[in-house]
N, CA and C atoms as an extended XYZ file, in Angstrom:
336
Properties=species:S:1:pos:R:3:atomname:S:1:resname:S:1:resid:I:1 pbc="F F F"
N         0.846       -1.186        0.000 N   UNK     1
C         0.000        0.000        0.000 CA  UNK     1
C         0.888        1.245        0.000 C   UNK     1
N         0.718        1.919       -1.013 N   UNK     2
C         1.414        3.465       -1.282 CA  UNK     2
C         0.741        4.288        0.191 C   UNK     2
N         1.758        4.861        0.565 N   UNK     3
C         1.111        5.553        1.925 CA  UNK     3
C         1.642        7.308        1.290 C   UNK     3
N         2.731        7.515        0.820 N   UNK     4
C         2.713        8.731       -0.003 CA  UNK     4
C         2.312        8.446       -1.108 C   UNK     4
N         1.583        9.764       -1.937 N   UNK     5
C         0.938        9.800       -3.019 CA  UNK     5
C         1.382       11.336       -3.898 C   UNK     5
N         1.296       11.469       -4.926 N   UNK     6
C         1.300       12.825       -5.945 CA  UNK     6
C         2.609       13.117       -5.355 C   UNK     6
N         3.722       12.051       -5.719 N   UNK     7
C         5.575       12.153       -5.560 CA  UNK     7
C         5.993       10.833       -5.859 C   UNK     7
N         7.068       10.581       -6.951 N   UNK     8
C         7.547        9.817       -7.433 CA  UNK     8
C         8.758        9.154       -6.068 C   UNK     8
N         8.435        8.282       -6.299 N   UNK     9
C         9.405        7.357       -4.662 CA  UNK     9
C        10.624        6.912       -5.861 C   UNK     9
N        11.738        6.835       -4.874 N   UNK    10
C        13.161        6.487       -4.662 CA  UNK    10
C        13.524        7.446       -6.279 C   UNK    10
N        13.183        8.650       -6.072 N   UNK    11
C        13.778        9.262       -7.233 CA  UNK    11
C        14.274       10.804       -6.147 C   UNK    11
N        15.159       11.328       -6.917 N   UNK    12
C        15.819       12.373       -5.963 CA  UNK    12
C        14.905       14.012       -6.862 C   UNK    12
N        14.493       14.837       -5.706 N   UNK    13
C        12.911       15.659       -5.967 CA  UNK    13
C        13.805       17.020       -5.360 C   UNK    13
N        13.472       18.331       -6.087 N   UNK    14
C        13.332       19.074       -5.173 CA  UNK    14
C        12.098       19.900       -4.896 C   UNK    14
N        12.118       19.641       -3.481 N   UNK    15
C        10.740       19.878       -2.950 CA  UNK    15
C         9.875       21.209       -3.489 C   UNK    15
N        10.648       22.886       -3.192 N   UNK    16
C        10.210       23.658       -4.172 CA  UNK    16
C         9.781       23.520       -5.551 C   UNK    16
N        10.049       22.543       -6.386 N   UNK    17
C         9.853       22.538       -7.542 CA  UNK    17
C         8.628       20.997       -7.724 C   UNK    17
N         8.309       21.053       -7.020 N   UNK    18
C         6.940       20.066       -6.798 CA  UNK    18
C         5.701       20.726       -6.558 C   UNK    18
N         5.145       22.115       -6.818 N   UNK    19
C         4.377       22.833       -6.935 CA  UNK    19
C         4.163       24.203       -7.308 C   UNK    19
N         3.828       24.751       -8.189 N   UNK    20
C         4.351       25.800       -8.838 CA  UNK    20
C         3.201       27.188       -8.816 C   UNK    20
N         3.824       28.334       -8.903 N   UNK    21
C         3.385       29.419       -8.273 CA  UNK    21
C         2.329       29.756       -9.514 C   UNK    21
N         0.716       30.487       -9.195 N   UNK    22
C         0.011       30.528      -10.027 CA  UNK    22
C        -0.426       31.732       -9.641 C   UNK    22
N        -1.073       32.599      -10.735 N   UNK    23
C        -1.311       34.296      -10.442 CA  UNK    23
C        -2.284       34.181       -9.873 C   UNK    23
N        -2.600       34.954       -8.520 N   UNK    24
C        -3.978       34.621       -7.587 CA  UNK    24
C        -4.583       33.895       -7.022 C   UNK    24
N        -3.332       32.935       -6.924 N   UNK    25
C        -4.053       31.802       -6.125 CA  UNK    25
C        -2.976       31.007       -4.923 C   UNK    25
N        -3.572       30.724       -4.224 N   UNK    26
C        -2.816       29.502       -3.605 CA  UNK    26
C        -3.171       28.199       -4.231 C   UNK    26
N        -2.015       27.716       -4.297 N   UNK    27
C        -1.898       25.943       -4.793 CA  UNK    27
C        -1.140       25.265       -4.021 C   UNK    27
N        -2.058       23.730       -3.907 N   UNK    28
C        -1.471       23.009       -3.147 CA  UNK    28
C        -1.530       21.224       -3.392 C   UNK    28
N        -0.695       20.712       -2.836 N   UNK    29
C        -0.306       19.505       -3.751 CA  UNK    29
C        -0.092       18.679       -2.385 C   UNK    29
N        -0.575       17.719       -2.221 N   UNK    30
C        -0.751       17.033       -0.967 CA  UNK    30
C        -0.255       15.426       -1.366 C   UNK    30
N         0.717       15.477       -0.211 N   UNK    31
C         1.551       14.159       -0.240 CA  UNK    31
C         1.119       12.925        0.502 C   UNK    31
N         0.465       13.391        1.758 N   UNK    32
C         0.066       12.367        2.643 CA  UNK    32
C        -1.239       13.117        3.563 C   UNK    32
N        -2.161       12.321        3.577 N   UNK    33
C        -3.485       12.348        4.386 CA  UNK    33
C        -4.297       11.738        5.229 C   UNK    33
N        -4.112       11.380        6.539 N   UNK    34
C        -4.315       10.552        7.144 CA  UNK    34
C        -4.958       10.869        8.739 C   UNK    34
N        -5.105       10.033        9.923 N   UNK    35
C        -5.686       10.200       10.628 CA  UNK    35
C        -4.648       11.221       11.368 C   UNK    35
N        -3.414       10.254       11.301 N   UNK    36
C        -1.910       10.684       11.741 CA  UNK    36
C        -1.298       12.198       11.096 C   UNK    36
N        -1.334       11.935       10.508 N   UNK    37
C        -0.495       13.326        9.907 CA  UNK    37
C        -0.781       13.511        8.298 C   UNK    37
N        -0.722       15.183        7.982 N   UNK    38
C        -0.763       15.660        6.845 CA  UNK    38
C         0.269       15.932        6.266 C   UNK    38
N         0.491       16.247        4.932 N   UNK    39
C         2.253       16.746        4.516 CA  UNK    39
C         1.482       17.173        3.043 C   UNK    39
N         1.496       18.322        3.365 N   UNK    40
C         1.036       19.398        2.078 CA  UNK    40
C         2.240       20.470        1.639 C   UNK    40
N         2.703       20.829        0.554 N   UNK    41
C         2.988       21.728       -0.032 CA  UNK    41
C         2.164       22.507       -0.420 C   UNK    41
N         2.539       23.572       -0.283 N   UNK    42
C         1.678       25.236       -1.047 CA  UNK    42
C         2.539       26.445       -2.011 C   UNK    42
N         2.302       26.552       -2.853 N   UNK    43
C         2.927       27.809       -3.414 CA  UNK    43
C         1.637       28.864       -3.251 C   UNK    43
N         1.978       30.019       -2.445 N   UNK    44
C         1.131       31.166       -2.467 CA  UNK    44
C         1.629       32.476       -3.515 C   UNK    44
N         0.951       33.016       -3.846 N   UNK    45
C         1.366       34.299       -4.950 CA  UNK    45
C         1.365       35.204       -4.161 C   UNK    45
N         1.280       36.310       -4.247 N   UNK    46
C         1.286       37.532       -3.141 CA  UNK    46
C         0.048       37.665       -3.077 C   UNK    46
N        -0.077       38.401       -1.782 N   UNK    47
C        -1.635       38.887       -1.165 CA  UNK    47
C        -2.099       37.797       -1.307 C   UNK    47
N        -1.750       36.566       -1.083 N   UNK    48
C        -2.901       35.631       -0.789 CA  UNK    48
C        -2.830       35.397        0.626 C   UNK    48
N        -4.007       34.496        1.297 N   UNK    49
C        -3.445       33.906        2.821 CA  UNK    49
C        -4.974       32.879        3.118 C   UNK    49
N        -4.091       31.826        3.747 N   UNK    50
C        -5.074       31.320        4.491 CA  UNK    50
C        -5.513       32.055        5.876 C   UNK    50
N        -6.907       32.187        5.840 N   UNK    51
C        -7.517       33.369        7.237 CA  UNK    51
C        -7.373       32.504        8.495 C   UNK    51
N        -7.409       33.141        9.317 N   UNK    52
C        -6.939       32.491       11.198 CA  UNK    52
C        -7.890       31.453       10.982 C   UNK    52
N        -7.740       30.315       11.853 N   UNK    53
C        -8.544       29.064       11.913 CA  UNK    53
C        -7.709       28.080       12.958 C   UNK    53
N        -8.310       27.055       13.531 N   UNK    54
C        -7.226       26.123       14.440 CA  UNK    54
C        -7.096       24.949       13.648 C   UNK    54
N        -6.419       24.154       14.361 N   UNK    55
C        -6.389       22.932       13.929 CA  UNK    55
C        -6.329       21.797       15.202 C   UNK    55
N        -6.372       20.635       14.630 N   UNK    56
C        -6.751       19.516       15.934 CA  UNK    56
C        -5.517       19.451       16.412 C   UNK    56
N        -4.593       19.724       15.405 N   UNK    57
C        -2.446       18.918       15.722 CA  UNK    57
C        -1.860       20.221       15.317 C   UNK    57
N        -0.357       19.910       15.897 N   UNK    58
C         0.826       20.780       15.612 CA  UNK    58
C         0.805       20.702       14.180 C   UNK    58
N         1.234       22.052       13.659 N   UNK    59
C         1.408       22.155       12.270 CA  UNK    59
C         2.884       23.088       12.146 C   UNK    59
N         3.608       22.428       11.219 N   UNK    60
C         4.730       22.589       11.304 CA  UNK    60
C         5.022       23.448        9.969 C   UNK    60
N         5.323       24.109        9.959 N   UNK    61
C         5.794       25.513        8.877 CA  UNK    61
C         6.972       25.330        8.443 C   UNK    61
N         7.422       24.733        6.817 N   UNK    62
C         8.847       25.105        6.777 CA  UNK    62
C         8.959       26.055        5.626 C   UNK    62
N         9.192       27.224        5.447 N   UNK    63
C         9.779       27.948        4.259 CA  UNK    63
C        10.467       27.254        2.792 C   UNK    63
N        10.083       26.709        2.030 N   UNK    64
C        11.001       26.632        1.277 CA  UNK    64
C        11.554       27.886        0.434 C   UNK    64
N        11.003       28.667        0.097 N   UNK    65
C        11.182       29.800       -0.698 CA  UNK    65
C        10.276       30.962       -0.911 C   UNK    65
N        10.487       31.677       -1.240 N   UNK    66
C        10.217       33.258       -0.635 CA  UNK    66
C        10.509       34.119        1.121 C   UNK    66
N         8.986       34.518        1.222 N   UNK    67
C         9.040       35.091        2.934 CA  UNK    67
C         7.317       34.845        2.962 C   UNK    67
N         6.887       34.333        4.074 N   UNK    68
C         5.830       34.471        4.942 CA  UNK    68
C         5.351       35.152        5.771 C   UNK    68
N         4.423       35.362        5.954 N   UNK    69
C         3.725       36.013        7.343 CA  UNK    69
C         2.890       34.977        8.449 C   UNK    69
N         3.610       34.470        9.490 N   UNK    70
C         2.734       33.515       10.293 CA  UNK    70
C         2.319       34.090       11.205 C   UNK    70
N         0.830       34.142       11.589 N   UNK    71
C         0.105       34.391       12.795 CA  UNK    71
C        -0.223       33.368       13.574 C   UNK    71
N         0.292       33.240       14.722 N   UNK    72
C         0.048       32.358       15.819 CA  UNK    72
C        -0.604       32.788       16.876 C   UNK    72
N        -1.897       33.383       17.177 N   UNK    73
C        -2.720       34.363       18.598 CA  UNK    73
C        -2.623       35.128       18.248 C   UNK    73
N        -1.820       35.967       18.634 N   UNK    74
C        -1.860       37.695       18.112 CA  UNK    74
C        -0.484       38.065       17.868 C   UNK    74
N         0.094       37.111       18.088 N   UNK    75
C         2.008       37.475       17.008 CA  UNK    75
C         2.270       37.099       16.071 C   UNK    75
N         2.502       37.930       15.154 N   UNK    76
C         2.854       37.688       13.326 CA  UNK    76
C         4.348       37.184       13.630 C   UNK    76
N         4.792       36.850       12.851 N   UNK    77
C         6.217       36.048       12.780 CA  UNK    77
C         6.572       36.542       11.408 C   UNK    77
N         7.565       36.578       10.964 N   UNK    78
C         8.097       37.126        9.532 CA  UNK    78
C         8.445       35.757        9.488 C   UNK    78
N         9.107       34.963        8.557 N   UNK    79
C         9.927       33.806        8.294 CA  UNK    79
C        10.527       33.776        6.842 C   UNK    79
N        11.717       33.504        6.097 N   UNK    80
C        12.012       33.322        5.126 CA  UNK    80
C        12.580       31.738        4.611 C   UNK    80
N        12.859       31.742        3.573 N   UNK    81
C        13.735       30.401        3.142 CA  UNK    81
C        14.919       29.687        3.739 C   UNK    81
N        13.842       28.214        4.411 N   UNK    82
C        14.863       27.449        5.034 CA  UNK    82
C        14.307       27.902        6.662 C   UNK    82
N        13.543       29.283        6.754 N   UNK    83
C        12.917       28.668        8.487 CA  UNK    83
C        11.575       28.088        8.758 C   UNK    83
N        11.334       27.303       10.087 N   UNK    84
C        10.349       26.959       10.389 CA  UNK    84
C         9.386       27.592       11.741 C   UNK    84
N         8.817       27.039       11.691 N   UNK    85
C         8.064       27.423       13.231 CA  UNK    85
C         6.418       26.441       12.958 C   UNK    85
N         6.670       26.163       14.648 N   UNK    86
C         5.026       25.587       14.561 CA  UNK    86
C         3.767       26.277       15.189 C   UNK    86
N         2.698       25.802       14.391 N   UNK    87
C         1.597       26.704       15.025 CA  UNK    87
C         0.726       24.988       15.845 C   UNK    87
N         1.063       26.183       17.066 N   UNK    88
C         0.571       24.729       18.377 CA  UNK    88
C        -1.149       24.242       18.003 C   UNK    88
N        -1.477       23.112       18.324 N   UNK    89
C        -3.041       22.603       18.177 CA  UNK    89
C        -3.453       23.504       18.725 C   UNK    89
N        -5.481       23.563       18.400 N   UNK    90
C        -5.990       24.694       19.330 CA  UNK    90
C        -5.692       26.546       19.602 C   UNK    90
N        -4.844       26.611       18.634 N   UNK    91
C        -4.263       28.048       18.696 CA  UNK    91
C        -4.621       28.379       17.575 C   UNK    91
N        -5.434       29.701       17.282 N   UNK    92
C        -5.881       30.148       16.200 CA  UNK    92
C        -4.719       30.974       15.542 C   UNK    92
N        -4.266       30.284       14.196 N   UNK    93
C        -3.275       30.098       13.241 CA  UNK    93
C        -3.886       30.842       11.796 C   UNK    93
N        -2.668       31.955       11.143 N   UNK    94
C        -2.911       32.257        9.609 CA  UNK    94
C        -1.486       32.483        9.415 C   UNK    94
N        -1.735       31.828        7.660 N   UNK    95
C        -0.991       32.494        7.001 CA  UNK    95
C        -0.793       33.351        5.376 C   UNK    95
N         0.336       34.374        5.571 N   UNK    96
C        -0.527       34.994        4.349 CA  UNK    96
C         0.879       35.634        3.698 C   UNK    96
N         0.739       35.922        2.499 N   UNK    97
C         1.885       36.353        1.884 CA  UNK    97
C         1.910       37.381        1.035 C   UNK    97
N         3.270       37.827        1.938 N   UNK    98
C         3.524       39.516        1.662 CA  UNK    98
C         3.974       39.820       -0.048 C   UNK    98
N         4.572       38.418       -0.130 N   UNK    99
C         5.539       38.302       -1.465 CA  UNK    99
C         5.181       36.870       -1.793 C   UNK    99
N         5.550       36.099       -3.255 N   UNK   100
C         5.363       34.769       -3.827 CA  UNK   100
C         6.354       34.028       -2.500 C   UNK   100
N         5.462       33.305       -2.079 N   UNK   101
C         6.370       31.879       -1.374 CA  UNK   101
C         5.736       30.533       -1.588 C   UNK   101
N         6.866       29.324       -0.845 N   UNK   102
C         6.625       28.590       -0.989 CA  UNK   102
C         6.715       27.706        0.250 C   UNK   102
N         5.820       26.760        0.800 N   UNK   103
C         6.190       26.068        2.153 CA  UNK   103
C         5.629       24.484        1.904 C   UNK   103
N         6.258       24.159        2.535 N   UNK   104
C         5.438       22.584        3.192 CA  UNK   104
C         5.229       22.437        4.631 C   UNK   104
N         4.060       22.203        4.769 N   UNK   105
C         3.366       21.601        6.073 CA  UNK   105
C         3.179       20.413        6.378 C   UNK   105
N         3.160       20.177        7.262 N   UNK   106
C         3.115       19.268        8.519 CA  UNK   106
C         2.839       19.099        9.621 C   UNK   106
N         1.324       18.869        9.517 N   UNK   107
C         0.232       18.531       10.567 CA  UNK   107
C         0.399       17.115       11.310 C   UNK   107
N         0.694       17.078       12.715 N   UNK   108
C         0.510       15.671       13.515 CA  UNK   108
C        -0.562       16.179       14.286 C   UNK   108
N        -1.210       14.869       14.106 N   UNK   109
C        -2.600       14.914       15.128 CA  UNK   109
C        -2.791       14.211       16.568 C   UNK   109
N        -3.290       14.282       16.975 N   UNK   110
C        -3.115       13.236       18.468 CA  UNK   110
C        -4.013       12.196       18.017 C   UNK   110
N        -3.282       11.048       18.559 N   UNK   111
C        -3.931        9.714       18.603 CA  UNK   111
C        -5.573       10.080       18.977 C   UNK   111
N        -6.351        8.925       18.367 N   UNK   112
C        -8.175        8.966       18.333 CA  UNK   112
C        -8.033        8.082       19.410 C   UNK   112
């Protein structure tokens, strides 16, 4: 049973270049979906953002390219290429972009 999906296995990938930036939109390309954990890529264009919202699990933010804006409660975070930060379960979380970026996420959920 394929447990990752939409990524070619035992071939060498770079991750930025597994989803590609589109005028006005966020796009996103999802690797794994499960009870356990999510692993989504996004390319955002500018002025886009996902609006505050929680989630059940830690969600893990990594930059691949550009700069972000992360809201975690009421502190924005700047972040660029190559940093991370997580937005804790239960904590109302956005993100939105000042400039074209690119990230992958990573949602763990707590055991059912």
């Amino acid at each position: 049973m394929k447990i990752l999906k939409n990524i070619d296995l035992e071939t060498v990938l770079s991750m930025a270049e597994l989803v590609s930036y589109q005028p006005g939109q966020i796009v996103s390309r999802t690797l794994v979906q499960n009870n356990a954990v999510s692993i989504t890529l996004f390319a955002f264009d500018a002025d886009e953002e996902i609006s505050a919202h929680e989630s059940k699990g830690d969600a893990l933010v990594y930059i691949l390219d550009g700069s972000a804006s992360v809201t975690i409660g009421d502190k924005v975070h700047s972040l660029t290429g190559g940093q991370t930060i997580v937005m804790p379960a239960g904590i109302p979380h956005a993100v939105q972009a000042p400039a074209p970026f690119k990230m992958l996420l990573v949602v763990v959920f707590p055991k059912e």
